[in-house]
C-alpha positions as CSV (number, residue, x, y, z in Angstrom):
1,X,25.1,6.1,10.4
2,X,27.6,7.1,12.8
3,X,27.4,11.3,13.9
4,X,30.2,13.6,14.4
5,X,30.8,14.9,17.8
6,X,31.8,18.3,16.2
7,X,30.2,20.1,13.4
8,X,32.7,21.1,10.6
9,X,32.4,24.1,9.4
10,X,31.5,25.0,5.7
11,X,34.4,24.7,3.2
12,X,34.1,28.5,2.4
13,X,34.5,29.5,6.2
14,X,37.9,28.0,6.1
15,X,41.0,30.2,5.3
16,X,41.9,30.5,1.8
17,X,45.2,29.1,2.3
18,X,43.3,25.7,3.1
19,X,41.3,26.0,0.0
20,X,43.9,24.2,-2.3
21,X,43.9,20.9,0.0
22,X,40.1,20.5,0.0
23,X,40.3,21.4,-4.3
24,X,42.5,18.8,-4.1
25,X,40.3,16.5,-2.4
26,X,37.9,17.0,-4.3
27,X,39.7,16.0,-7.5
28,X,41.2,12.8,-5.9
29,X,38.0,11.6,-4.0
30,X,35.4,13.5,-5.5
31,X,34.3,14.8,-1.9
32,X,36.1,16.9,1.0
33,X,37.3,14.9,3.6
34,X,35.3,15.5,6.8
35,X,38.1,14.4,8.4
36,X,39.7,17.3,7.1
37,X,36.9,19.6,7.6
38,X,37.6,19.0,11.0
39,X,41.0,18.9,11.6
40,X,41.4,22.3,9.7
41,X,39.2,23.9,12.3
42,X,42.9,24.7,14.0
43,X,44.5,25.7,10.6
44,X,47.9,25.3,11.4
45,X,47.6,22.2,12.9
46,X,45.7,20.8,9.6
47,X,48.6,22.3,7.7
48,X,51.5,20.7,9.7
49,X,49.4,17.4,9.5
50,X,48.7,17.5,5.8
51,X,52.6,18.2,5.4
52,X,53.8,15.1,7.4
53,X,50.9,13.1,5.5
54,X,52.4,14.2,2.4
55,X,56.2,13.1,3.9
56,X,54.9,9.9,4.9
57,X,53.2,8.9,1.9
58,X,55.8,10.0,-0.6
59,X,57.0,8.0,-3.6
60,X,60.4,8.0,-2.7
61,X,59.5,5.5,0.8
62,X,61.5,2.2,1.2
63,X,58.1,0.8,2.0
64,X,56.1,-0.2,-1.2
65,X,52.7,1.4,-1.5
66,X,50.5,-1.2,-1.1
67,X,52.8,-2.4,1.8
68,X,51.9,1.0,3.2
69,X,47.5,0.4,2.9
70,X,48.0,-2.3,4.2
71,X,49.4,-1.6,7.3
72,X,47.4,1.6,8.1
73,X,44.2,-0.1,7.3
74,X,45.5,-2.7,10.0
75,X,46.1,-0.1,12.3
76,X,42.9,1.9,11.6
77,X,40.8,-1.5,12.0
78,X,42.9,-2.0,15.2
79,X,41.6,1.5,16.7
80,X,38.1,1.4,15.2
81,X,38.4,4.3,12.7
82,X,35.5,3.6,10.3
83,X,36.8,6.5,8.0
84,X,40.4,5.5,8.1
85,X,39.0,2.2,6.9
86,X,36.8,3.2,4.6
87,X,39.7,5.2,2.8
88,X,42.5,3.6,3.1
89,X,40.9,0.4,2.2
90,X,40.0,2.4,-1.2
91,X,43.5,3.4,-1.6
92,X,44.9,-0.4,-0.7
93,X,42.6,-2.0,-3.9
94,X,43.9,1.5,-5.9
95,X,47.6,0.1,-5.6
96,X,46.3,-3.1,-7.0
97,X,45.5,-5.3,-3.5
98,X,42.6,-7.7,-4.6
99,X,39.5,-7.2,-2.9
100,X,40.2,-10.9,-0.9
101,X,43.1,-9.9,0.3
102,X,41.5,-6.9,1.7
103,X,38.8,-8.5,2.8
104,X,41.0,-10.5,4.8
105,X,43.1,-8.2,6.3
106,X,41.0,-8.1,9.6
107,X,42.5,-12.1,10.1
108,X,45.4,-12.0,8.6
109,X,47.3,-14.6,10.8
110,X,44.7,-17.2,9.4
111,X,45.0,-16.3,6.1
112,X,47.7,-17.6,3.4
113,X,47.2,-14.4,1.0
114,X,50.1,-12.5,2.8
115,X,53.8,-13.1,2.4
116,X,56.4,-13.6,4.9
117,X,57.1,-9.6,4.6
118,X,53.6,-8.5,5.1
119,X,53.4,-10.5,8.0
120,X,56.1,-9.3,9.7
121,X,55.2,-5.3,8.8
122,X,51.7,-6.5,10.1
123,X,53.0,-8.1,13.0
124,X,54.7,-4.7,14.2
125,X,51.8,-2.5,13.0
126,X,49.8,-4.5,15.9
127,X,52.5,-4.6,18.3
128,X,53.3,-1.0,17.8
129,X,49.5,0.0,17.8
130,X,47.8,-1.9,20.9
131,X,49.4,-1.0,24.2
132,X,49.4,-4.0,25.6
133,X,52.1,-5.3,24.0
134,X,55.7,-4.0,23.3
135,X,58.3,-4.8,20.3
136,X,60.3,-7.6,21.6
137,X,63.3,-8.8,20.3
138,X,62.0,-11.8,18.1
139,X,59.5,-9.3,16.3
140,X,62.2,-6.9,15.3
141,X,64.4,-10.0,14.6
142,X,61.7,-10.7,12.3
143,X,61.2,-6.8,10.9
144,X,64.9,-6.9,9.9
145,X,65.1,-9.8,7.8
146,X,62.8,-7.5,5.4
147,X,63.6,-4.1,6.0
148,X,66.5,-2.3,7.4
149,X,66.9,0.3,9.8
150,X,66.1,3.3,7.3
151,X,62.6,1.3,6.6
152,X,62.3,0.2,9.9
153,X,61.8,3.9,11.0
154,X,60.0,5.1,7.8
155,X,57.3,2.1,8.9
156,X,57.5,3.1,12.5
157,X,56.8,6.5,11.5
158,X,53.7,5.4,9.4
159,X,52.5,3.8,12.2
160,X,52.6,6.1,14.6
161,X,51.4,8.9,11.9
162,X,48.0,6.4,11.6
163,X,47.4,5.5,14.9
164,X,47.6,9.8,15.8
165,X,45.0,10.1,12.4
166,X,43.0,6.9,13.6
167,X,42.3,8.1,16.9
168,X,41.8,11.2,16.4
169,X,39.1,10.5,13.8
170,X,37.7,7.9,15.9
171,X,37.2,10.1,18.8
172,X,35.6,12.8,17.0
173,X,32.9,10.1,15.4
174,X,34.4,10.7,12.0
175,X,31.9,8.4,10.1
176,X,32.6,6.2,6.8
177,X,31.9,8.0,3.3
178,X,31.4,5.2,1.4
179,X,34.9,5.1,-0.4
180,X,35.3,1.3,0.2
181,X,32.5,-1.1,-0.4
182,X,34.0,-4.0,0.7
183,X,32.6,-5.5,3.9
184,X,34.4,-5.2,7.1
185,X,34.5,-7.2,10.7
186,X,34.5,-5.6,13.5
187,X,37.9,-4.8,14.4
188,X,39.5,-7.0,16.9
């Protein structure tokens, strides 16, 4: 089992303006995040990052729900977040993704489980996420002829929200907490 770098401190050291977001977790994952435990060390920051979260993730996105798992547990595989993973692979099955398509997910060019619209969000997802490659023309060719520019930035901004929450994680040794049990590949 992986080992934080930092120590969280306990949930009741925290302000009590926090203590609503960790009651929360607990009610949806039965558990405080210690991903949260950590990032709340700098309250505001944990409170500006739980507010975006909350923008990013809203009901009212152009990009479907599952749409949205799937691309941050591509990008979280991508940066080798095991908690990001772990819990957004949870959430992906929770919006109804079957446990194969999950499972393949970490190979998804060699897999016909994804449509012609997850493959192109993928697509970008990697492209966006790995620096050694940049968005070129035929990619966003490809991008548009599924989403348009309102989407495009929405996804974008998913992206970029879970590459900032997969490294940072990853960094700090964040481990898994068992939300997921399907197994994973090493990311690629």
């Amino acid at each position: 089992m992986k080992i934080m770098k930092l120590t969280p401190k306990k949930v009741k050291d925290y302000p009590w303006y926090l203590q609503p977001f960790f009651w929360n977790q607990r009610r949806k994952y039965g558990a405080v995040l210690d991903a949260a435990l950590l990032w709340a060390r700098v309250p505001k920051l944990f409170g500006a990052v739980a507010f975006l979260y909350g923008v990013i993730d809203r009901k009212s996105s152009p990009i479907r729900p599952a749409l949205r798992s799937l691309v941050t547990v591509k990008v979280s595989q991508i940066n080798g977040c095991a908690f990001c993973v772990d819990i957004n692979s949870a959430t992906l099955l929770k919006r109804g993704v079957s446990s194969a398509k999950v499972e393949a997910l970490q190979t998804w060019r060699d897999s016909d489980l994804f449509n012609e619209m997850e493959r192109a969000a993928l697509e970008y997802a990697e492209t966006v996420t790995r620096s050694d490659l940049q968005v070129d023309d035929a990619c966003m060719d490809r991008l548009k002829q599924y989403f348009d520019e309102d989407a495009i930035v929405d996804l974008t901004g998913l992206i970029a929200f879970q590459n900032m929450s997969s490294k940072f994680n990853s960094a700090l040794g964040v481990p898994s907490q068992g939300f997921c049990q399907i197994p994973r590949l090493p990311s690629s």
